[in-house]
C-alpha positions as CSV (number, residue, x, y, z in Angstrom):
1,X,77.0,113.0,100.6
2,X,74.5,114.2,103.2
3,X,76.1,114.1,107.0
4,X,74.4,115.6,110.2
5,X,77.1,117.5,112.1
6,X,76.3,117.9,116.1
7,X,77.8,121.4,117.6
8,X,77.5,123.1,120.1
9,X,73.9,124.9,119.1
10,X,72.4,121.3,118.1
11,X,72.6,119.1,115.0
12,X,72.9,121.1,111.3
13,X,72.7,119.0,108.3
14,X,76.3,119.1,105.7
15,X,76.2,118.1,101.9
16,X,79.3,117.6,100.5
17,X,79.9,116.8,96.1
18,X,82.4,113.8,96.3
19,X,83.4,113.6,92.7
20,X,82.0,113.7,88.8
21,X,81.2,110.3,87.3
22,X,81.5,110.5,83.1
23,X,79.8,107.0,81.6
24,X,76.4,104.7,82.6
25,X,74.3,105.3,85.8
26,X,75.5,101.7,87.0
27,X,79.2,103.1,86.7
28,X,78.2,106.0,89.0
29,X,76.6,103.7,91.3
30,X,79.7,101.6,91.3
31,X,81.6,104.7,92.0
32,X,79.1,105.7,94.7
33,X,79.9,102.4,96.7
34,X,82.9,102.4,96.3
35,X,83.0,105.6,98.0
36,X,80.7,104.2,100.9
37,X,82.3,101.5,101.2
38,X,85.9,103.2,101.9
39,X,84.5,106.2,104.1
40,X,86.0,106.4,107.4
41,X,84.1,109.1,109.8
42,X,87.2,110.5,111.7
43,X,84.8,111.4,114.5
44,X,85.4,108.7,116.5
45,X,88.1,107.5,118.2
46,X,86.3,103.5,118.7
47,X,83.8,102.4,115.8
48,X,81.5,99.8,117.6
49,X,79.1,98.9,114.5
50,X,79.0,99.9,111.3
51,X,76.1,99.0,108.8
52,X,75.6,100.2,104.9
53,X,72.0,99.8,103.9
54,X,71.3,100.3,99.7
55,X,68.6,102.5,98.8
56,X,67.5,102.8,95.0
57,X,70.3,105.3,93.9
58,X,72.3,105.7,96.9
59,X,73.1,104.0,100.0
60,X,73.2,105.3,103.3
61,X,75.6,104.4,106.7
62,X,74.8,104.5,110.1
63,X,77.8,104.2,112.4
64,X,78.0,103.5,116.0
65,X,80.7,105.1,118.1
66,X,81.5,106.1,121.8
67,X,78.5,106.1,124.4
68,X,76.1,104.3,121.5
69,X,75.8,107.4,119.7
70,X,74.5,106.9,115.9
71,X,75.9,109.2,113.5
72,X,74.1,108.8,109.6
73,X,75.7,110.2,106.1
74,X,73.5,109.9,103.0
75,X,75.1,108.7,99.9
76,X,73.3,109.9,97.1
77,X,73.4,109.7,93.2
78,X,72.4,112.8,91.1
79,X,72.4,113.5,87.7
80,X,74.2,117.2,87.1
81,X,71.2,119.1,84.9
82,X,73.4,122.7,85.1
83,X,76.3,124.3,86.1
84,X,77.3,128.0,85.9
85,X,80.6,127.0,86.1
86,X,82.9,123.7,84.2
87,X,83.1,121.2,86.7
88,X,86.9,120.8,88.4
89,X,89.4,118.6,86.2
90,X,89.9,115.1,87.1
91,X,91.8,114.3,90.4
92,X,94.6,112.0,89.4
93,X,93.8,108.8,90.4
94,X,95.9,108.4,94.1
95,X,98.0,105.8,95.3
96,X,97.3,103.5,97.9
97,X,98.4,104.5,101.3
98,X,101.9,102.9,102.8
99,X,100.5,100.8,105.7
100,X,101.6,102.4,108.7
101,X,104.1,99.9,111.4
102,X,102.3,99.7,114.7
103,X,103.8,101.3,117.3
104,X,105.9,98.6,119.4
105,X,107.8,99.2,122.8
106,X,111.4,99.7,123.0
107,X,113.1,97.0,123.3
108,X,115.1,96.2,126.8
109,X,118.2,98.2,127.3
110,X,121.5,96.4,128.4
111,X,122.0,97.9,131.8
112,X,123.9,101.0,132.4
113,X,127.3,100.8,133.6
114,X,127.7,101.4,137.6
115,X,129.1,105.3,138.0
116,X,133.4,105.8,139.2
117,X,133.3,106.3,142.8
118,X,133.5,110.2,143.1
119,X,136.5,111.2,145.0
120,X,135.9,112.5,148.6
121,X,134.6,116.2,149.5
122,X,137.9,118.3,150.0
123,X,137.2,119.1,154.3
124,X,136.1,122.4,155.2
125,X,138.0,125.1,156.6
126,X,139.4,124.8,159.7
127,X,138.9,128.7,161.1
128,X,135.3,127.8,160.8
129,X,133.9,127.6,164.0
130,X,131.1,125.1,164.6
131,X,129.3,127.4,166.6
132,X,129.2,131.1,166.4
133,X,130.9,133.1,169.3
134,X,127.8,135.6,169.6
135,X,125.6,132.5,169.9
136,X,124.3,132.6,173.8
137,X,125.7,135.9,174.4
138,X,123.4,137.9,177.0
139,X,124.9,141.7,176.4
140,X,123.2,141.4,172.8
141,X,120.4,143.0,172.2
């Protein structure tokens, strides 16, 4: 898969090996769009169009997103001619997601009881004089 990645420095170009097809070149290709068809782009938070053109041995997907912004990935199908190295064993094949339960709002509370009155503040201290005795006092200074 071919994807053009936008940073910071301008657009750079990804390619990515999704998996190892063993049988025809119509089983690969079935594989392939299968894999197109069930790519989601986690770039974007809204996907307003998405479109999946076919082209000879691949296919390619343009997606629109926030602010009309197109984003491309190339799918492409490639016989493997060499390898240094044995290709990675099989992935086992994975199970389909649990659907996830949409988030719903709480449902209404009963209303809380009304508080116990609160017994009356114990009075202050009587000795406590409302106003201060040097308060006014001219032979302060």
């Amino acid at each position: 898969m071919e994807q053009n990645i936008h940073g910071r420095h301008g657009s750079t170009w990804s390619l990515t090996v999704l998996g190892h097809v063993d049988g025809t070149r119509q089983d690969a290709l079935a594989a392939l769009r299968a894999r197109a068809d069930g790519f989601d782009p986690a770039l974007f938070t809204k996907v307003t169009r998405r479109r999946l053109y076919g082209d000879g041995d691949g296919f390619m997907l343009l997606v629109e997103g926030r602010f009309a912004r197109a984003w491309h990935y190339r799918f492409k199908l490639a016989e493997l001619l060499e390898d240094s190295a044995p290709p990675p064993p099989p992935r086992p094949p994975t199970r389909e997601p649990k659907p996830v339960e949409r988030w719903q709002p709480p449902s209404p509370r009963s209303p809380k009881p009304p508080k116990p009155p609160q017994p009356p503040a114990p009075p202050r201290e009587v000795d406590i004089p409302e106003r201060p005795a040097w308060l006014g006092r001219d032979d302060l200074a």
